[in-house]
N, CA, C and O of each residue as an XYZ file, in Angstrom:
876
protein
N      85.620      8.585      5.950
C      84.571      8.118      6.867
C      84.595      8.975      8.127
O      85.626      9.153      8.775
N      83.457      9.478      8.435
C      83.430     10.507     10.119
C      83.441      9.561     10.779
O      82.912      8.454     10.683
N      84.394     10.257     11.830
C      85.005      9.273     12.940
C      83.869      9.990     14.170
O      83.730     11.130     14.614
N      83.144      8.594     14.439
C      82.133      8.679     16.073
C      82.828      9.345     16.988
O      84.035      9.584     16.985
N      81.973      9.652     17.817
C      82.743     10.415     18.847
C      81.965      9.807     20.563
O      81.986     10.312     21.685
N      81.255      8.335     19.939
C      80.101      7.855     21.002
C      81.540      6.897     21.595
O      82.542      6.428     21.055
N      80.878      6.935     23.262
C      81.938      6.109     23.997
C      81.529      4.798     23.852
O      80.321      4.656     24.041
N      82.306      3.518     23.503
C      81.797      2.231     23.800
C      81.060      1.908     25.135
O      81.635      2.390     26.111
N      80.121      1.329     25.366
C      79.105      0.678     26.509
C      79.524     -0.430     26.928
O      78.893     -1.443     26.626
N      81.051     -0.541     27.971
C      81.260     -1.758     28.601
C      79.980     -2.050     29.605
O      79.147     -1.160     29.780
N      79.847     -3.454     30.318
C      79.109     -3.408     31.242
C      79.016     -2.936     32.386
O      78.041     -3.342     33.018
N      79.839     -2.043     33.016
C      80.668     -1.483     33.753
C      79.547      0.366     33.516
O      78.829      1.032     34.262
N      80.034      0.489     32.012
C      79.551      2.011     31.942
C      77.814      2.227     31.747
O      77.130      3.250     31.781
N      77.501      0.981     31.560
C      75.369      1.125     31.117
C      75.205      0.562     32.681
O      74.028      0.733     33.000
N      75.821      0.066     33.569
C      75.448      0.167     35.003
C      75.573      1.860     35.739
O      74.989      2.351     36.705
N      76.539      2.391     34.850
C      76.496      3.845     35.373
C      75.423      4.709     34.691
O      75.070      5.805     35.127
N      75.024      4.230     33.785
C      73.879      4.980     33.081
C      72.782      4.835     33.879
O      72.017      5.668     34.365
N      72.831      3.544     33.942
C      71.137      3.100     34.592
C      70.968      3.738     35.990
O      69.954      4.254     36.462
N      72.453      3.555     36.663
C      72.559      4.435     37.925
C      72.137      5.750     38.255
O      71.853      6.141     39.387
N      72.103      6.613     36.884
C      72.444      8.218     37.079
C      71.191      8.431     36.247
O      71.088      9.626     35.970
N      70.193      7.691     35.745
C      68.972      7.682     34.459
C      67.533      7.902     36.421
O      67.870      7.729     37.592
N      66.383      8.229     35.973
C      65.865      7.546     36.965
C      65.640      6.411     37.051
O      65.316      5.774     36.049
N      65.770      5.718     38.511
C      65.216      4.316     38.618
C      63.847      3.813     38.367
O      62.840      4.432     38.712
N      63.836      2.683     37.763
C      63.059      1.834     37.768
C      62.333      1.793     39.120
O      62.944      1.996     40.169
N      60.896      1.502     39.076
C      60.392      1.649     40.651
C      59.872     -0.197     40.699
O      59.957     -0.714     39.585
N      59.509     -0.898     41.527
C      59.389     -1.889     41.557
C      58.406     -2.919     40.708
O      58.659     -4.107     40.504
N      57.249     -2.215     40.265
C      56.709     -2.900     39.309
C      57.284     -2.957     38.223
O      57.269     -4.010     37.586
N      58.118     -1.501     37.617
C      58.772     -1.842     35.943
C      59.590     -3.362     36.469
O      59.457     -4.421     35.855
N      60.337     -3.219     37.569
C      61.689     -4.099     37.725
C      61.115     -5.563     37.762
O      61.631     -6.567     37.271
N      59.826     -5.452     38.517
C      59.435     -6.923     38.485
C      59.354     -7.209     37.200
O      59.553     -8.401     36.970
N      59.112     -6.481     36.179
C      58.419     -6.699     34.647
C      59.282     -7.520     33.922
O      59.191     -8.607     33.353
N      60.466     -6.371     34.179
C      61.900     -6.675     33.169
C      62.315     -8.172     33.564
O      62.710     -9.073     32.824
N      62.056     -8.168     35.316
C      62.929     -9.619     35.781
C      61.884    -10.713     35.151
O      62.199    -11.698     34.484
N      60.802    -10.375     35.457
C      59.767    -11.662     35.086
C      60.045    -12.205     33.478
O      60.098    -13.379     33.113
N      60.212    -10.923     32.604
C      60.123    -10.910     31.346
C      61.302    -12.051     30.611
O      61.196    -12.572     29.501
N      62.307    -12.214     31.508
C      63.502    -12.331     31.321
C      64.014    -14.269     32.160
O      64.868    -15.114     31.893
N      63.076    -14.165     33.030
C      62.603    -15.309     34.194
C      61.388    -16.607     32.555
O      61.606    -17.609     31.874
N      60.559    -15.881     32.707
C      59.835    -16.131     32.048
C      59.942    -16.847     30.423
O      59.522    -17.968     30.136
N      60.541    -15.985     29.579
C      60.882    -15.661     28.408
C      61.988    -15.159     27.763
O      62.177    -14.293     26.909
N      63.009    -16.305     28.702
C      64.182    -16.193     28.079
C      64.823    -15.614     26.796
O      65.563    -14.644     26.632
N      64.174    -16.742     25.730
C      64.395    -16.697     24.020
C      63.626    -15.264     23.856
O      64.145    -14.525     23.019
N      62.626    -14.825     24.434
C      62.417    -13.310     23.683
C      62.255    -12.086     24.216
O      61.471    -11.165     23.987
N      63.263    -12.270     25.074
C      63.515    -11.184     26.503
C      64.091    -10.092     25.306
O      63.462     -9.150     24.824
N      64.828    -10.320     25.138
C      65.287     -9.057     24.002
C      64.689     -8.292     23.358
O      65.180     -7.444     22.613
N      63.447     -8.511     23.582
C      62.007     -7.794     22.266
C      61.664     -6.735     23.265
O      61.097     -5.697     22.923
N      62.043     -7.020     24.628
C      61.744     -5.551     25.765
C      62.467     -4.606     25.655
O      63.685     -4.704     25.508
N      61.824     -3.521     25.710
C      62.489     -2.245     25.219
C      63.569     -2.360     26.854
O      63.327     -2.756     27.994
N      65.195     -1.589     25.940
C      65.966     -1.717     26.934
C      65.182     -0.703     27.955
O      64.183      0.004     27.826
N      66.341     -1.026     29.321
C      66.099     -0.111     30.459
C      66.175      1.226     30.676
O      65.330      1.811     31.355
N      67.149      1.799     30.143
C      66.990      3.139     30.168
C      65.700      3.544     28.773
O      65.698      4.737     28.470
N      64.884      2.819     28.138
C      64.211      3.483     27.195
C      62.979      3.965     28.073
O      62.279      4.937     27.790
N      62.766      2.899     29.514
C      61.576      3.203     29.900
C      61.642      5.045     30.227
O      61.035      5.812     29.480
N      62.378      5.507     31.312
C      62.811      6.978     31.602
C      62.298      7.549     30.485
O      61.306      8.248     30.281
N      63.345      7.029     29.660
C      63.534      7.988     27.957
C      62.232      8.803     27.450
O      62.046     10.007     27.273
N      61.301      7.521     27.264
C      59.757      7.278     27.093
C      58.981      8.232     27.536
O      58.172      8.807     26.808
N      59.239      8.639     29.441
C      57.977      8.976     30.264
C      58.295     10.579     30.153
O      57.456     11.472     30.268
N      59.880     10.763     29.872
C      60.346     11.736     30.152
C      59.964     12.657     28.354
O      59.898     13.881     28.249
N      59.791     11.768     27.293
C      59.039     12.499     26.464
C      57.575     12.397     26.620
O      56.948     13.391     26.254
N      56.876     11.366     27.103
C      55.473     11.575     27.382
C      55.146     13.531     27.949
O      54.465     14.432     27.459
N      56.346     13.407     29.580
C      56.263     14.851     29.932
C      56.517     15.797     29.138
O      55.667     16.641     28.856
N      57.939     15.805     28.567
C      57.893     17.109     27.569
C      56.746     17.853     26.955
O      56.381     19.028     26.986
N      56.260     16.645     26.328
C      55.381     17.618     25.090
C      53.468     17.546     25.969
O      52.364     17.967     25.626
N      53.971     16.822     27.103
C      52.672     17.094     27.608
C      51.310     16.151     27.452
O      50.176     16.443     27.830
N      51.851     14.651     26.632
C      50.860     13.827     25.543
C      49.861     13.323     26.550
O      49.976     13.079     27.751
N      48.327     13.194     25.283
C      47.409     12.846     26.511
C      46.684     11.486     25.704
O      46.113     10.537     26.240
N      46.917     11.739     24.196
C      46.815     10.232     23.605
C      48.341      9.338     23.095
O      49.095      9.677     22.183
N      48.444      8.433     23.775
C      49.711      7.598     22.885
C      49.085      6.612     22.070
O      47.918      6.227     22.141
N      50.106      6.190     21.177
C      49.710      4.994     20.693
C      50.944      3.979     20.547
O      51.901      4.392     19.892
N      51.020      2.562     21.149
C      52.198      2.051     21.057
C      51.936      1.092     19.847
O      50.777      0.782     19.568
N      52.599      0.797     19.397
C      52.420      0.119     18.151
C      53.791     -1.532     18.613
O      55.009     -1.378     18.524
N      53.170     -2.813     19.028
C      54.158     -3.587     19.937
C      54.390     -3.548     21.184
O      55.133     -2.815     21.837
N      53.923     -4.122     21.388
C      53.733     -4.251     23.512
C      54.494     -5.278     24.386
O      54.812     -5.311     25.575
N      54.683     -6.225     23.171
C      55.145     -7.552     24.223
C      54.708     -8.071     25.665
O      53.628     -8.619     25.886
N      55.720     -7.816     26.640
C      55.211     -7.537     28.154
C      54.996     -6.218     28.497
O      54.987     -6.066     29.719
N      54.816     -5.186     27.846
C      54.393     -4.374     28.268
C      54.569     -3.450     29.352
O      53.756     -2.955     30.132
N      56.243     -3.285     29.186
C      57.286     -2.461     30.052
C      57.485     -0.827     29.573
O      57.929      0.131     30.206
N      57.099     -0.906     28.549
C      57.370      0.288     27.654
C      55.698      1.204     27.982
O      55.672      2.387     28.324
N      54.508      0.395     27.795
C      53.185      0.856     27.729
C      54.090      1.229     29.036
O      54.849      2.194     28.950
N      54.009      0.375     30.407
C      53.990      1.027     31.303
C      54.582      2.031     32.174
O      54.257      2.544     33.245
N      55.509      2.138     31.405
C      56.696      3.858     31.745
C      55.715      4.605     30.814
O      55.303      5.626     31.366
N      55.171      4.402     29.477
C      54.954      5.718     29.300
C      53.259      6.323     30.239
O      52.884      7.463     30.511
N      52.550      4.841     30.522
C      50.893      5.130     31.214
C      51.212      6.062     32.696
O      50.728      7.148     33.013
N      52.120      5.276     33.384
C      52.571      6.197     34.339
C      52.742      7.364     34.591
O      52.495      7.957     35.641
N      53.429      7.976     33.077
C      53.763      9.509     33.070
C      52.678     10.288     32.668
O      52.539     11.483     32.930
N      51.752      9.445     31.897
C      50.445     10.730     31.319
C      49.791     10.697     32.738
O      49.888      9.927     33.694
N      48.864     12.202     32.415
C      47.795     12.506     33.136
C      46.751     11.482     33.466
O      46.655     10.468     32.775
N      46.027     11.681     34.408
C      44.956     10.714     35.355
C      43.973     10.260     33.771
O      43.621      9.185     33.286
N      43.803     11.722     33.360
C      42.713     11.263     32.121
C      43.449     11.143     30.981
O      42.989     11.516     29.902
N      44.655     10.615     31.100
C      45.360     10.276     29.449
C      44.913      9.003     29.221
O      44.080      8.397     29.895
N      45.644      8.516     27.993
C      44.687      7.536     27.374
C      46.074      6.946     25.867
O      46.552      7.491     24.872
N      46.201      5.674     26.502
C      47.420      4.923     25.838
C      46.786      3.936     25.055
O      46.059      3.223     25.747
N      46.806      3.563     23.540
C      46.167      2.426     23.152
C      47.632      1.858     23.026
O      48.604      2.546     22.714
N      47.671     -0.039     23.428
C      48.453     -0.599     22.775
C      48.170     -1.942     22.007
O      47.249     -2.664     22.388
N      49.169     -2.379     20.630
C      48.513     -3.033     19.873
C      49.601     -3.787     19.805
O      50.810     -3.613     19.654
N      48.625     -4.956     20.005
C      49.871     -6.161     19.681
C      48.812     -7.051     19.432
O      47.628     -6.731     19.330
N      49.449     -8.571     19.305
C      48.647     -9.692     18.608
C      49.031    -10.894     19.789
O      48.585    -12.034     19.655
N      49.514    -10.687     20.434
C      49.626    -11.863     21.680
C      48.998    -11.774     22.926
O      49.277    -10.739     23.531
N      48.161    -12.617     23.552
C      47.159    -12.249     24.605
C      48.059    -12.878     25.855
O      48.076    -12.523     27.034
N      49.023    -14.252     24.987
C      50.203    -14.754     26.540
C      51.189    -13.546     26.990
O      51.290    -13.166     28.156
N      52.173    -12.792     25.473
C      52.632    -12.001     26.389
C      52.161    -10.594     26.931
O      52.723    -10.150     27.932
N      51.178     -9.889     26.332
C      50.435     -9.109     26.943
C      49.621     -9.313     28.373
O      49.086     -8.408     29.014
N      49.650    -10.394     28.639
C      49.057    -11.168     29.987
C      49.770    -10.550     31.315
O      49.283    -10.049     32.328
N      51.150    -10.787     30.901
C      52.545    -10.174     32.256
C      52.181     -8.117     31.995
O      52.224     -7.386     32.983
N      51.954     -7.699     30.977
C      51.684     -6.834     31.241
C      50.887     -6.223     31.739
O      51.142     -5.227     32.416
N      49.532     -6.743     31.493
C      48.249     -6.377     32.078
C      48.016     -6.419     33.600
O      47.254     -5.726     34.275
N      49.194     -7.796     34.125
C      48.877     -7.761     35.346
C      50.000     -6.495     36.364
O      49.732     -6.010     37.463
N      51.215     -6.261     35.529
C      51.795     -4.933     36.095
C      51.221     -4.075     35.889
O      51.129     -3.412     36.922
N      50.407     -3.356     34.592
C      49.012     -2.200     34.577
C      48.338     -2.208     35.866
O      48.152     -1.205     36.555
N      47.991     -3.362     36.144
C      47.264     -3.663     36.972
C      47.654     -3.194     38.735
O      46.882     -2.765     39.593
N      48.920     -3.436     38.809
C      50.136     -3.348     40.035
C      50.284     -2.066     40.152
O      50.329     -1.511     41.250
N      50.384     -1.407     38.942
C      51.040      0.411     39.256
C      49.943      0.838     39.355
O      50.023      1.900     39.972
N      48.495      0.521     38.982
C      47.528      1.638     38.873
C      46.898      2.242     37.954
O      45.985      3.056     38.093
N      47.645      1.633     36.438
C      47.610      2.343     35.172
C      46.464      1.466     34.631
O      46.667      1.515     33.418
N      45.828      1.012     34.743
C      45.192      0.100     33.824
C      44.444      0.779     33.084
O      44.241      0.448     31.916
N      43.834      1.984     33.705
C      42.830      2.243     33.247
C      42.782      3.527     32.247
O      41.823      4.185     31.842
N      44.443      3.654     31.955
C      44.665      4.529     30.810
C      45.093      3.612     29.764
O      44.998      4.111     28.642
N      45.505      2.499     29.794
C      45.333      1.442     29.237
C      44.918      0.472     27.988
O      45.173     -0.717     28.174
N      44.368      0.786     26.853
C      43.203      0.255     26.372
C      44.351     -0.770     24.939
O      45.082     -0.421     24.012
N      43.865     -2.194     25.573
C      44.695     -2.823     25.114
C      44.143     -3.693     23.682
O      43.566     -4.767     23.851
N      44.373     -3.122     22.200
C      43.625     -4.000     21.238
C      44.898     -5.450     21.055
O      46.118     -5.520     21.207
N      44.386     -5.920     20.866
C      44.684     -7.654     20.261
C      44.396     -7.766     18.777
O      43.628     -8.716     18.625
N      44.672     -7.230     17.696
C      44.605     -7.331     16.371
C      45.849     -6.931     15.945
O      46.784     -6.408     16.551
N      45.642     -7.410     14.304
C      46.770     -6.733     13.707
C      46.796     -4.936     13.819
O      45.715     -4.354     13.739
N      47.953     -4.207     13.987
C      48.374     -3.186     14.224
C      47.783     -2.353     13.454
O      47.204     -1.369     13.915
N      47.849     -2.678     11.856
C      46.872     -1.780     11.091
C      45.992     -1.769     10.982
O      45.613     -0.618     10.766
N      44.869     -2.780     10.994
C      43.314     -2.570     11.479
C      43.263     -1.718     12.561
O      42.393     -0.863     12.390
N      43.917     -1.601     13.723
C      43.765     -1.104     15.105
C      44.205      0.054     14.212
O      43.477     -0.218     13.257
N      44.769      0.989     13.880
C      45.370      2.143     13.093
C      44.429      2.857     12.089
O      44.239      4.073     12.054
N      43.864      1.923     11.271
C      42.931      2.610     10.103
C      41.873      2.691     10.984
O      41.279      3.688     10.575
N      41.190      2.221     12.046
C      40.212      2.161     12.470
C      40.175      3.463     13.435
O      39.247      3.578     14.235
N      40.840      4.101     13.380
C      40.922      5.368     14.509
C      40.634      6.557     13.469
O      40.939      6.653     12.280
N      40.018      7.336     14.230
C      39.795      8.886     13.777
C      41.149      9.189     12.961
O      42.342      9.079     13.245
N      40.422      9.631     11.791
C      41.413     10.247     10.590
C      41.960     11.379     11.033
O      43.181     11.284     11.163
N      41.537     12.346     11.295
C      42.256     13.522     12.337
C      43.648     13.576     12.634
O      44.429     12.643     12.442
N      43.942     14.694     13.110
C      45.380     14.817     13.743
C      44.710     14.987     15.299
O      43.904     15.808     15.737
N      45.472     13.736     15.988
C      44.899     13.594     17.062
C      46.077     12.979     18.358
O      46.079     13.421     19.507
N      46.747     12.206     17.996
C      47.600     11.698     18.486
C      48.999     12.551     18.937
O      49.878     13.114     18.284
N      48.818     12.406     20.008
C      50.682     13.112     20.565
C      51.987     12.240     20.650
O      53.131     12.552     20.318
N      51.567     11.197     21.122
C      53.065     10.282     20.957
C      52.937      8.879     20.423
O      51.801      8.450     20.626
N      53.671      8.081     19.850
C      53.476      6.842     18.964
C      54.929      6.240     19.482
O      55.893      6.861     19.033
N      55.147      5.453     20.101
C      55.718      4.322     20.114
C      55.618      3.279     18.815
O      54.542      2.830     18.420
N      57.140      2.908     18.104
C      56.946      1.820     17.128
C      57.715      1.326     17.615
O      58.663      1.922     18.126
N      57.563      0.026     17.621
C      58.291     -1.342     17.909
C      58.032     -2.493     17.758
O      58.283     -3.467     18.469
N      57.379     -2.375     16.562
C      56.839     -4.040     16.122
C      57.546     -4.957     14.929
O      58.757     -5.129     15.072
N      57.009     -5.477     13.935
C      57.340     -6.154     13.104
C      58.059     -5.294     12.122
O      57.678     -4.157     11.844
N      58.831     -5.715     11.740
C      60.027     -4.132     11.184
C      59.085     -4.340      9.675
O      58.540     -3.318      9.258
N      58.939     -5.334      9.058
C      58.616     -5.134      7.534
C      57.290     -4.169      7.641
O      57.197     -3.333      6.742
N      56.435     -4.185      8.462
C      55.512     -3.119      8.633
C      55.477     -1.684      8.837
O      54.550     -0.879      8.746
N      56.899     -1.528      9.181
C      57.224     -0.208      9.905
C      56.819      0.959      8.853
O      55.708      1.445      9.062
N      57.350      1.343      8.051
C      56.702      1.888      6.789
C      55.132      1.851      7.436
O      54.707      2.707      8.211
N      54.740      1.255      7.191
C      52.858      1.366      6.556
C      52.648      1.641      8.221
O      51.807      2.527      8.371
N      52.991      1.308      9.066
C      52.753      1.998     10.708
C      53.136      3.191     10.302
O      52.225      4.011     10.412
N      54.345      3.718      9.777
C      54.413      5.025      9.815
C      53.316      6.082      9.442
O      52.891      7.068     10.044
N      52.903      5.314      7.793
C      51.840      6.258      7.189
C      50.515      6.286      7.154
O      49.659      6.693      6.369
N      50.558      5.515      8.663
C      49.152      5.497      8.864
C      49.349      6.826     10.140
O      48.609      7.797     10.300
N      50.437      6.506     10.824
C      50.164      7.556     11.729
C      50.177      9.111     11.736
O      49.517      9.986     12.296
N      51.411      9.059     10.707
C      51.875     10.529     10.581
C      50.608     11.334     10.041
O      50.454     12.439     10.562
N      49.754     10.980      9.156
C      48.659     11.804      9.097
C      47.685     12.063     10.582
O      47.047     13.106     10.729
N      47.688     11.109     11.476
C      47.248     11.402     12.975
C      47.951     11.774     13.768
O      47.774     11.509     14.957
N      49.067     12.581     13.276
C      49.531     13.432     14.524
C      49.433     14.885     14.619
O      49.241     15.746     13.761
N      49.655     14.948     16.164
C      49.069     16.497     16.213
C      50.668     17.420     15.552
O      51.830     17.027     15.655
N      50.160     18.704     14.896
C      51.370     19.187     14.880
C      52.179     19.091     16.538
O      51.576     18.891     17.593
N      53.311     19.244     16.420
C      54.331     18.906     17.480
C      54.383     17.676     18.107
O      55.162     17.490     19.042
N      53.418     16.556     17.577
C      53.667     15.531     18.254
C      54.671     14.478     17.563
O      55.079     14.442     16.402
N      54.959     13.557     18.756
C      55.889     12.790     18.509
C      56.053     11.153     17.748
O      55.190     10.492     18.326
N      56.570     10.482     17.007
C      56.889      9.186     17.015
C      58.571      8.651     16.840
O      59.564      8.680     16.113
N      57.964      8.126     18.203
C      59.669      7.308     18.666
C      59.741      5.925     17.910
O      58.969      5.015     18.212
N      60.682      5.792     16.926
C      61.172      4.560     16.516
C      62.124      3.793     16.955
O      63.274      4.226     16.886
N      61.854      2.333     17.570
C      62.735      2.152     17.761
C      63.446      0.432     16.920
O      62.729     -0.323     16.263
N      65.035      0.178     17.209
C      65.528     -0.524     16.545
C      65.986     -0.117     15.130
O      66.110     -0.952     14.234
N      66.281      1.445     14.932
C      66.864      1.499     13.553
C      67.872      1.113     13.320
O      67.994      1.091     12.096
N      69.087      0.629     14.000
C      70.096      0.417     13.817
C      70.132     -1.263     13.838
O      71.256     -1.751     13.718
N      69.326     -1.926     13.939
C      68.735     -2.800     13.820
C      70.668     -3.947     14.101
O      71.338     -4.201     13.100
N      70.975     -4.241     15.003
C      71.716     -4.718     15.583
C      72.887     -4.219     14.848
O      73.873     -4.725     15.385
N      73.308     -3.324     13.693
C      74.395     -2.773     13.642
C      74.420     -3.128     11.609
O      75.317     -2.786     10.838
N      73.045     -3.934     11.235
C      73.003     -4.596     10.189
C      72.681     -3.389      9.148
O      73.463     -3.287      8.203
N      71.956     -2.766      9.202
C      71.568     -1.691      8.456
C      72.742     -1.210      7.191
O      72.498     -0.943      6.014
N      74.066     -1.212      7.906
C      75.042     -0.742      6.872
C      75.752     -1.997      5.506
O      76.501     -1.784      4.552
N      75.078     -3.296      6.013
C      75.482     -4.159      5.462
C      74.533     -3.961      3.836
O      73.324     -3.806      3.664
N      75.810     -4.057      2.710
C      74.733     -3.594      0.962
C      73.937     -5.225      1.412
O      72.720     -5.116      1.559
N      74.317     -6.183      1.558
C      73.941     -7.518      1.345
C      72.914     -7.932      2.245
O      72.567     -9.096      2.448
N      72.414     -6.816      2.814
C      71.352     -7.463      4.076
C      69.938     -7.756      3.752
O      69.394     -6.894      3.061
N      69.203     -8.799      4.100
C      68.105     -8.554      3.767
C      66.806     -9.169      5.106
O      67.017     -9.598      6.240
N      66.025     -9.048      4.658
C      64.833     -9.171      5.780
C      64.367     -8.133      6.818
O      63.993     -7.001      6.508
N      64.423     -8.634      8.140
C      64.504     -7.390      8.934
C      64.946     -5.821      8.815
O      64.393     -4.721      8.816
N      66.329     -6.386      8.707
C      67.514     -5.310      8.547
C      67.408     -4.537      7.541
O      67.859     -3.391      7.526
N      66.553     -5.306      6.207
C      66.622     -4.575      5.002
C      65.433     -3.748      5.269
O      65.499     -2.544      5.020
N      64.414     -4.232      5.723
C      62.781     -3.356      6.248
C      63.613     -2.363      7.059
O      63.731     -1.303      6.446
N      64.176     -2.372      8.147
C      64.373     -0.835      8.811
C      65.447      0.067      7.843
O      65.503      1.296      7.888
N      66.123     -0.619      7.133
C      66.715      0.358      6.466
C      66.210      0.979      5.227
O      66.787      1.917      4.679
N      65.151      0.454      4.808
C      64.343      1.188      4.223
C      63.318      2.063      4.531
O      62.836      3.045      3.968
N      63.095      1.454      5.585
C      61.901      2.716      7.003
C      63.308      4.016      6.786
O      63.314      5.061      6.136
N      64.427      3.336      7.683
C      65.027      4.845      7.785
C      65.305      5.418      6.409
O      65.732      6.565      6.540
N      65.209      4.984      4.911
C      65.619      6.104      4.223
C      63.481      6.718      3.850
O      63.075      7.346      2.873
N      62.862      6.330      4.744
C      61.795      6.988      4.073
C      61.501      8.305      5.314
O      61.310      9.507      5.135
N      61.559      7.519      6.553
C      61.553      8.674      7.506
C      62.291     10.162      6.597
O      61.707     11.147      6.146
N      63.907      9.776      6.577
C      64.718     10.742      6.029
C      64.186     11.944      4.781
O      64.439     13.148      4.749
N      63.339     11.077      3.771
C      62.624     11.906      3.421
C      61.356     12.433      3.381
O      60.949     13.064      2.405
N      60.579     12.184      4.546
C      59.123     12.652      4.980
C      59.386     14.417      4.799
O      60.537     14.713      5.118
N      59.013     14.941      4.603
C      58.845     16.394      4.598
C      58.087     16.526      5.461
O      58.513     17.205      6.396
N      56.422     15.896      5.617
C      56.030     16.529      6.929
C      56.389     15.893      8.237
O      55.439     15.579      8.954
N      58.024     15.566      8.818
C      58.097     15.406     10.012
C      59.384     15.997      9.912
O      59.823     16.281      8.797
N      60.041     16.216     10.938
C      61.982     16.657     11.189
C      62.228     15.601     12.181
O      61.714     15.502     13.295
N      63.157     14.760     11.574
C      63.385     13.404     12.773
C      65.607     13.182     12.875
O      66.468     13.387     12.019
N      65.679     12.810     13.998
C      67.097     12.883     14.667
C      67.104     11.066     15.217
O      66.315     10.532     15.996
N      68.213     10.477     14.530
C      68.168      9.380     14.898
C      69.488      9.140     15.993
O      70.530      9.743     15.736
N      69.442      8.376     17.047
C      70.107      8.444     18.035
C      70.384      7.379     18.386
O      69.568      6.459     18.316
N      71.856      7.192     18.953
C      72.512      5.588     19.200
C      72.251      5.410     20.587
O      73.186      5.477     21.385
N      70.629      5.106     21.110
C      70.307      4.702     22.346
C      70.179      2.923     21.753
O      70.069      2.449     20.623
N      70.231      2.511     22.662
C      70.009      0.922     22.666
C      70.529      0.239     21.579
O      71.726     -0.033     21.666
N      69.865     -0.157     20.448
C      69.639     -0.414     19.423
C      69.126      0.299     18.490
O      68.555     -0.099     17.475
N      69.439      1.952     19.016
C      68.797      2.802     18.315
C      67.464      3.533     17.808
O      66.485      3.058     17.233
N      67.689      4.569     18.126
C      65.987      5.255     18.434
C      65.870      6.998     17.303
O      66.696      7.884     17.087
N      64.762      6.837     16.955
C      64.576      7.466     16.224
C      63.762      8.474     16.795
O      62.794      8.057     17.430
N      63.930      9.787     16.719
C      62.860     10.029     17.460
C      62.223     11.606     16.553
O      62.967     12.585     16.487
N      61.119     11.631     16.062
C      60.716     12.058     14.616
C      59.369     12.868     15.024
O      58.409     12.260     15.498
N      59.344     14.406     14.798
C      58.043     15.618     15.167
C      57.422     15.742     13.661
O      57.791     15.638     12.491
N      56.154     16.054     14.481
C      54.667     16.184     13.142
C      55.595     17.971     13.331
O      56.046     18.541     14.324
N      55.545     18.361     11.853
C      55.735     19.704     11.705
C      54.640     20.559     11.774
O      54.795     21.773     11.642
């Protein structure tokens, strides 16, 4: 068995991360606290804290001017990455809840972003098939219902631009993935990750951020 070479994350050392990552500016922070104030039982569905950075800081890399998030919840994640695109970029996000998309809309609203914004309320794959067949898309956020993840994938990967991106996240899916006996959730991402693995048209590097992030280029 290869022996890791990743340091354990006391609470002690992800306070030094978050320290030395950029900060959160006051609307993400209100988000996370509200999210958490608010919605105790499903505070956990927010992408961790250092993912927001993670996010804006690939929005910049590759320069993206369409995203697509696929899972919004409160809508901490839309808003690190709306922040980082250009004045005329343009973020769709898709989720199916109008209560917790509500806390997000009104931080869109707080930073300024709203209006890159464009928020559908349907199921994820109607919102998906319904978009230009094209390669069009630069970055894709997944983070929704894991048994879907698959069919989110192959709807998108034909809409991406060469070099663009989709970040997966939760592959490691709380550590369950390696279990032969797992099933449900755990068994859906571990079958996402052995299909990613063999996509030919993408090259993807999976990485022990959070709960694990995938992060996968249109060739």
């Amino acid at each position: 068995m290869t022996k890791s070479k990743s340091t354990p994350i006391t609470p002690e050392l992800y306070d030094y991360v978050l320290a030395h990552n950029p900060p959160l500016d006051a609307v993400q922070r209100g988000l996370v606290e509200i999210t958490h104030q608010r919605i105790p039982d499903m505070a956990e569905m927010q992408s961790a804290q250092e993912q927001g950075p993670l996010l804006a800081f690939l929005v910049r890399l590759i320069g993206a001017r369409h995203i697509v998030e696929v899972g919004t919840f409160t809508g901490f994640s839309a808003l690190s990455m709306a922040q980082a695109l250009p004045p005329d970029g343009t973020l769709i996000a898709c989720d199916v809840s109008e209560e917790w998309t509500a806390y997000g809309r009104e931080a869109w609203a707080q930073a300024g972003v709203s209006d890159r914004i464009q928020l559908r309320i349907a199921p994820a794959l109607d919102t998906l098939r319904a978009m230009p067949a094209d390669p069009h898309i630069d970055l894709v956020y997944l983070d929704a219902d894991k048994a879907n993840y698959i069919p989110y994938w192959e709807e998108v990967v034909p809409r991406m631009r060469p070099g663009g991106l989709v970040v997966a996240d939760n592959v490691l899916f709380h550590g369950q993935v390696t279990d032969p006996e797992v099933t449900g959730p755990a068994l859906a991402i571990r079958e996402f990750n052995d299909h990613v693995r063999a996509d030919e048209r993408m090259e993807a590097v999976m990485l022990t951020v959070a709960d694990g992030v995938t992060v996968a280029r249109r060739r």
